[in-house]
C-alpha positions in Angstrom: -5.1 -2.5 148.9 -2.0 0.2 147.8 -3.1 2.0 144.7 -1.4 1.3 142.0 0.4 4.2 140.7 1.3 6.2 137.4 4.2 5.5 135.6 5.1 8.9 135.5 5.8 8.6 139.1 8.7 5.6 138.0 10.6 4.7 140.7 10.7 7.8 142.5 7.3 6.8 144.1 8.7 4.2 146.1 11.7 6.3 147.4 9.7 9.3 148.4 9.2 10.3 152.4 6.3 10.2 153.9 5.4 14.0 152.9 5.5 13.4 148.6 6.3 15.8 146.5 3.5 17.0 144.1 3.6 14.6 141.0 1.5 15.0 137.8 -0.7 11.9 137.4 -2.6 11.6 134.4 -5.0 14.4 131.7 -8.8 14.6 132.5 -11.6 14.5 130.3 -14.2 16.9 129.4 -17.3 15.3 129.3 -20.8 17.0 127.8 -22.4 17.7 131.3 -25.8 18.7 130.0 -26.1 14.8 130.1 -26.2 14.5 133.5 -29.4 15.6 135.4 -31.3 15.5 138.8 -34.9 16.1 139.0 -36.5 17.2 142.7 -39.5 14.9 144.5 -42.3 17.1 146.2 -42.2 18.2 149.5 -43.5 15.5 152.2 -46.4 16.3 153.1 -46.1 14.4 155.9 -43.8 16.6 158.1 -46.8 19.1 158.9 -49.0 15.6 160.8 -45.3 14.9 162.5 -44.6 18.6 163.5 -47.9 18.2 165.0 -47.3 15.0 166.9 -43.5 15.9 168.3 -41.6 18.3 170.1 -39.6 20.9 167.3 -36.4 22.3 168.4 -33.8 24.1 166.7 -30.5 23.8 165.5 -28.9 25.5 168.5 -30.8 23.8 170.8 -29.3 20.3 169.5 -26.1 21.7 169.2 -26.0 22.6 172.5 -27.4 19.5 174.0 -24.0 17.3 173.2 -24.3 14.3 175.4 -20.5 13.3 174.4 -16.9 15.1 174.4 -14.6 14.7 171.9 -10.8 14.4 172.6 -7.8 16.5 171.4 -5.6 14.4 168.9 -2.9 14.8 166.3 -3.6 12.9 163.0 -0.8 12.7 161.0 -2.0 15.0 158.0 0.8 17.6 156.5 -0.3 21.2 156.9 -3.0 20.0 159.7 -4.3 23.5 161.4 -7.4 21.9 163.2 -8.5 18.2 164.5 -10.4 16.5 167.0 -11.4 12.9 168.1 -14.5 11.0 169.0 -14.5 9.4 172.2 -13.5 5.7 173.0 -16.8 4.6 171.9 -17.4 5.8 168.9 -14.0 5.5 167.8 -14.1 2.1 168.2 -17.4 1.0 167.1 -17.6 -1.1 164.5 -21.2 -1.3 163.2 -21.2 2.8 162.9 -18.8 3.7 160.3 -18.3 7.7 159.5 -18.1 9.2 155.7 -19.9 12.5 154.9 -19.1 16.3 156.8 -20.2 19.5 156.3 -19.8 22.8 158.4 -21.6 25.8 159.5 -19.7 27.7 157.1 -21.1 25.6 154.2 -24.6 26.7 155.6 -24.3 30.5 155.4 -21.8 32.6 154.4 -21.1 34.0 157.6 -20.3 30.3 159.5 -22.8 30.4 161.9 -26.7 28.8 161.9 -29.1 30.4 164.2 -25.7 31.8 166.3 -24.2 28.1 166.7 -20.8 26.7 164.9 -20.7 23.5 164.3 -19.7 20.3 162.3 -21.6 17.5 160.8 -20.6 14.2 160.4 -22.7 11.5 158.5 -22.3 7.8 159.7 -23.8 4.8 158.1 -25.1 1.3 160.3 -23.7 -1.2 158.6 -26.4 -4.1 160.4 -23.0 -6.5 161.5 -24.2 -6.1 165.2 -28.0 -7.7 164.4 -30.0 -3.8 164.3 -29.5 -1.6 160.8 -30.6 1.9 161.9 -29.9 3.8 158.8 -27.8 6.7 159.0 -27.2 9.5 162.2 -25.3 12.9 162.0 -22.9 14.1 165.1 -24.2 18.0 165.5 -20.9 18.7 167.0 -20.4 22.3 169.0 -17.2 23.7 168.1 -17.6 27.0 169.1 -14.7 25.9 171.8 -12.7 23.9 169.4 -10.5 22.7 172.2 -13.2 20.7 174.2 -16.2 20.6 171.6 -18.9 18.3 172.5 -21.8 16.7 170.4 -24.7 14.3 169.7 -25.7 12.2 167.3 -29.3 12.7 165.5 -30.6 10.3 163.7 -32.2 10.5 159.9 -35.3 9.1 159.2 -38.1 9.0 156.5 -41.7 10.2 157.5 -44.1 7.5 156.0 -47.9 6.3 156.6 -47.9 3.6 158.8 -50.1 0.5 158.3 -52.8 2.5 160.7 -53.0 5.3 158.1 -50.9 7.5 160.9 -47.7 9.4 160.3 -44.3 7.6 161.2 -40.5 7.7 160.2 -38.6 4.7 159.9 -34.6 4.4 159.3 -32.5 5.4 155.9 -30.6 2.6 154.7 -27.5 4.7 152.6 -24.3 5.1 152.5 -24.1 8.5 153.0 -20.9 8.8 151.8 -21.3 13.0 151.8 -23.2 15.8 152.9 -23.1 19.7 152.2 -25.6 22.3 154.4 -27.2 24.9 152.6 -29.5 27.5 154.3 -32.0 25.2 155.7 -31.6 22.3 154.3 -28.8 19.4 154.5 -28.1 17.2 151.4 -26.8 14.0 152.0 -25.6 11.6 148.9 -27.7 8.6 147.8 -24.9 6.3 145.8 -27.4 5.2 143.5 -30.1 7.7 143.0 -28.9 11.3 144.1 -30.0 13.1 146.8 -31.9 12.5 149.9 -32.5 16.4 151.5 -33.4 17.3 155.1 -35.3 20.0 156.5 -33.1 21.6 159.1 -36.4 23.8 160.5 -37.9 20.1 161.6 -35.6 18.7 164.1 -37.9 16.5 166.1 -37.9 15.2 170.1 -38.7 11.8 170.4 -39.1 9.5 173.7 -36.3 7.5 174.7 -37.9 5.0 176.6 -37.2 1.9 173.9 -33.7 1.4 172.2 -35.2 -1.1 170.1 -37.8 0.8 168.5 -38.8 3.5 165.7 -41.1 5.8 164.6 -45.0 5.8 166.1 -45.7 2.8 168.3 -48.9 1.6 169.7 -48.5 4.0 173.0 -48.6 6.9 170.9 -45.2 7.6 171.5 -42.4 8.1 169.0 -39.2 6.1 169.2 -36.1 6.6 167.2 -33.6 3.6 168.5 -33.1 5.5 172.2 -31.9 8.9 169.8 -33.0 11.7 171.8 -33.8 13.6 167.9 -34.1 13.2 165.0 -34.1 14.9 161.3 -36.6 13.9 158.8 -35.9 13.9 154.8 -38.5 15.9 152.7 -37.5 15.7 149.5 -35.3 14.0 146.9 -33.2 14.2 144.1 -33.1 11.5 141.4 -31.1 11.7 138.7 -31.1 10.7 135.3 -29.4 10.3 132.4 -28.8 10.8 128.2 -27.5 10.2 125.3 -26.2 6.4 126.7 -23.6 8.2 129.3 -23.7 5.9 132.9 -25.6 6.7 136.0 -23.5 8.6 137.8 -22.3 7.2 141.6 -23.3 9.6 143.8 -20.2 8.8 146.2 -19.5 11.7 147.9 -20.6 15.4 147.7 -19.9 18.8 148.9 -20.6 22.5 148.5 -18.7 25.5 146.6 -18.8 28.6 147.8 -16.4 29.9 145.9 -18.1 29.5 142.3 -20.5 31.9 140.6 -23.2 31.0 141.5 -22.7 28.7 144.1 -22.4 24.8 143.3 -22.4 21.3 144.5 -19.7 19.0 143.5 -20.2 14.7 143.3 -17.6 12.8 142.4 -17.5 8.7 142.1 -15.4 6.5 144.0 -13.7 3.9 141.8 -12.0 0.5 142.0 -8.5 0.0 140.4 -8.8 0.2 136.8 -12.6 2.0 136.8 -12.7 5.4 135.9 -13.9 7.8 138.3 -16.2 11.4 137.3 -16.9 14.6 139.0 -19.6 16.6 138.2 -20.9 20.0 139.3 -24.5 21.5 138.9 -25.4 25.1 139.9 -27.5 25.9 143.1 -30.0 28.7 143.6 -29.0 30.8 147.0 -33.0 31.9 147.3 -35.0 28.8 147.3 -31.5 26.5 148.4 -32.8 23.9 145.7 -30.6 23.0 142.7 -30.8 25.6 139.9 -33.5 23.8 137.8 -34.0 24.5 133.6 -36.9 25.0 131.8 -37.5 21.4 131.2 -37.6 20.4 135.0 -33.9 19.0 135.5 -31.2 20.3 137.4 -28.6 19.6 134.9 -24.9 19.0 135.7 -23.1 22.6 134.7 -18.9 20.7 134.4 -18.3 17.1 134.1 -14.9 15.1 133.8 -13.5 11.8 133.9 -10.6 12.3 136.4 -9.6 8.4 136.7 -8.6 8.7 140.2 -9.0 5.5 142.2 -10.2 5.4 145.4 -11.5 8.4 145.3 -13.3 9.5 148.4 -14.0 13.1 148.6 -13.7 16.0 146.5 -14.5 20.1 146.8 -13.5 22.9 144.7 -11.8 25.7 145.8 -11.8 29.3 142.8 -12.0 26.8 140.0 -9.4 24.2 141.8 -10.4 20.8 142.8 -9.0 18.6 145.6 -9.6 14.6 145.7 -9.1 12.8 148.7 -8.0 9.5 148.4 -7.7 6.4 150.0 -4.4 3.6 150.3 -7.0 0.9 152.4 -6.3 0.3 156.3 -2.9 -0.1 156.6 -1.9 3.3 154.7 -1.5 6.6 154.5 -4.0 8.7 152.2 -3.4 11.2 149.5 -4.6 14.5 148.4 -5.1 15.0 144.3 -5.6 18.4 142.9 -7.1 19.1 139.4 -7.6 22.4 137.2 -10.0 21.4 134.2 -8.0 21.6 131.0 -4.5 20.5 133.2 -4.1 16.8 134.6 -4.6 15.8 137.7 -1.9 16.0 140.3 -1.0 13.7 143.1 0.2 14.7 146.3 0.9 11.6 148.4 1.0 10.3 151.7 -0.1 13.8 153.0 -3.7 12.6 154.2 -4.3 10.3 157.8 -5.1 6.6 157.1 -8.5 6.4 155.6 -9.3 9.6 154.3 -13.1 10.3 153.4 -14.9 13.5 152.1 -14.2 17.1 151.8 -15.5 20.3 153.1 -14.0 23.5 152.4 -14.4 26.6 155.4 -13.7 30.0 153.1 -13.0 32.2 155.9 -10.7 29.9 157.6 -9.0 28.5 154.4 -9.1 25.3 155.4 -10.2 22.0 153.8 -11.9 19.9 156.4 -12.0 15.7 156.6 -12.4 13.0 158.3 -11.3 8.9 158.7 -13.1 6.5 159.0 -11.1 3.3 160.4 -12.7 2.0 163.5 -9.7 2.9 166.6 -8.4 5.3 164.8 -11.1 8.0 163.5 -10.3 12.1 163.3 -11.8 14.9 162.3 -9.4 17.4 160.5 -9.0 20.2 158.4 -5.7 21.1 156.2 -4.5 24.2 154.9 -6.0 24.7 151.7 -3.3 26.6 150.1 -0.8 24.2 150.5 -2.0 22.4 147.2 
């Protein structure tokens, strides 16, 4: 559905072209973001029986095992500097649906891991085609960003299985975003936080049965015919006080330009629902969320925004940028927001279906994604356009 839009934009807003002037939309809120908290689960201490059990490779090693090529395209973003496409397949796929991304240069501060570049993308299963298997990542290789290639891994949970031996089974989220840190990849849970993955556990499995997963009565490992797979070993579950709402953990990336570094969530919203962001502090040495003396990670800025449709949102030197989303049959739009100023809407300047943000410092570009079945990019903007 169109969003509705301001009344400051009057009639103006139905005149403009298709690249929209910036128009001031409406003031943010302050909110008292001590409120707002995340507290960290242990370590699994299953991963140690599992590292025993499968093949560990690295990150390179999956990078560098693409299995698929992606395909030069042109969405049709304003100030567009970089894109690609997935093949026919999984661009038209209906059941996998993409949302979260994250790069190398979110990782480390130098854009590589281990040597490799690359780009994560988180999809979701949404179970229409009979089989829910959770949620998968493309690792794609864009050291060549004219050709790169990739694979998808899939994310699982190490349990006990009902034989008292150590298994993984699927993730049932969202995973609406993502942001890498060090060794570790983040990916939102809408309800409850964070679900984090150990990049140094990157496991082999056997590909001998599509239809199953985790240990099966062979001995073998199976992960829905996926080649690897990523385990989660921790979580985040968050909290709240003083009667403010749970917030929606709909999409999440990583500042690097903040001191110290940060993560920022942000809520998408219905018409007429208000919509948050939030940032908490993260520790570069341990690559866990800066935690206080009482145990919580608390959230460090907090606003109401009221941006509908809000699907992805980083921070750029104290500046945020929204993306936004007009439904299937629209264009999407780009939202910037300075706290104490109002948030400002640049429209039409994002492809159709428009999901979460990822900013590359050293490139100066603000990397996204769509998610539309048959018509799906990856693609980065130039930052300081907005």
């Amino acid at each position: 559905m169109k969003k509705y839009r301001s009344a400051l934009v009057g009639l103006a807003a139905a005149v403009v072209s298709a690249v929209a002037p910036a128009v001031p939309a409406q003031a943010a809120t302050t909110l008292p973001a001590v409120n707002f908290r995340l507290k960290a689960t242990g370590y699994s201490g299953l991963v140690d029986d599992l590292d025993a059990a499968l093949p560990n490779v690295s990150v390179p090693t999956v990078v560098g095992d693409g299995n698929r090529v992606a395909t030069s395209c042109s969405p049709a973003a304003a100030n567009r500097v970089a894109a690609f496409c997935w093949n026919s397949g999984d661009d038209d796929v209906t059941y996998w649906i993409p949302q979260g991304i994250t790069t190398t240069a979110d990782a480390y501060g130098e854009a590589t891991y281990e040597g490799s570049t690359a780009v994560l993308v988180s999809w979701y299963d949404d179970g229409t085609d009979g089989v829910d298997r959770g949620i998968r990542v493309s690792f794609v290789d864009y050291s060549t960003p004219s050709a790169p290639t990739y694979r998808h891994v899939l994310l699982v949970e190490p349990y006990t299985n009902g034989s008292g031996q150590a298994s993984f089974r699927p993730i049932n989220l969202h995973a609406g975003g993502m942001f890498w840190y060090g060794q570790y990849l983040y990916v939102a849970s809408t309800s409850s936080g964070f679900r984090v993955f150990d990049l140094r556990h990157l496991w082999q499995t056997s590909t001998t049965n599509s239809a199953a997963i985790g240990r099966q009565s062979d001995g073998s490992y199976q992960a829905y015919g996926y080649k690897y797979v990523l385990p989660q070993v921790l979580a985040y579950n968050q909290s709240t006080t003083n009667g403010y709402a749970p917030i929606r953990f709909s999409f999440a990336s990583l500042d690097r330009t903040s001191t110290p570094d940060s993560v920022v969530v942000g809520e998408y919203a219905n018409p007429g629902a208000g919509s948050r962001l939030f940032r908490f502090p993260i520790d570069y040495t341990t690559r866990m969320l800066t935690t206080s003396s009482d145990g919580y990670a608390h959230a460090s800025e907090a606003y109401d925004v009221s941006v509908q449709s809000m699907q992805g949102a980083t921070a750029v030197d104290g500046k945020f940028y929204l993306s936004t989303s007009d439904g299937s049959g629209n264009a999407g739009d780009l939202a910037t927001f300075t706290p104490g100023g109002s948030v400002v809407m640049h429209y039409d300047v994002l492809p159709v279906g428009p999901e979460d943000f990822s900013y590359w410092p050293a490139k100066g570009q603000l990397w996204s994604l769509t998610e539309y079945a048959g018509n799906r990019s990856v693609f980065a903007v130039r930052a300081s356009a907005y």
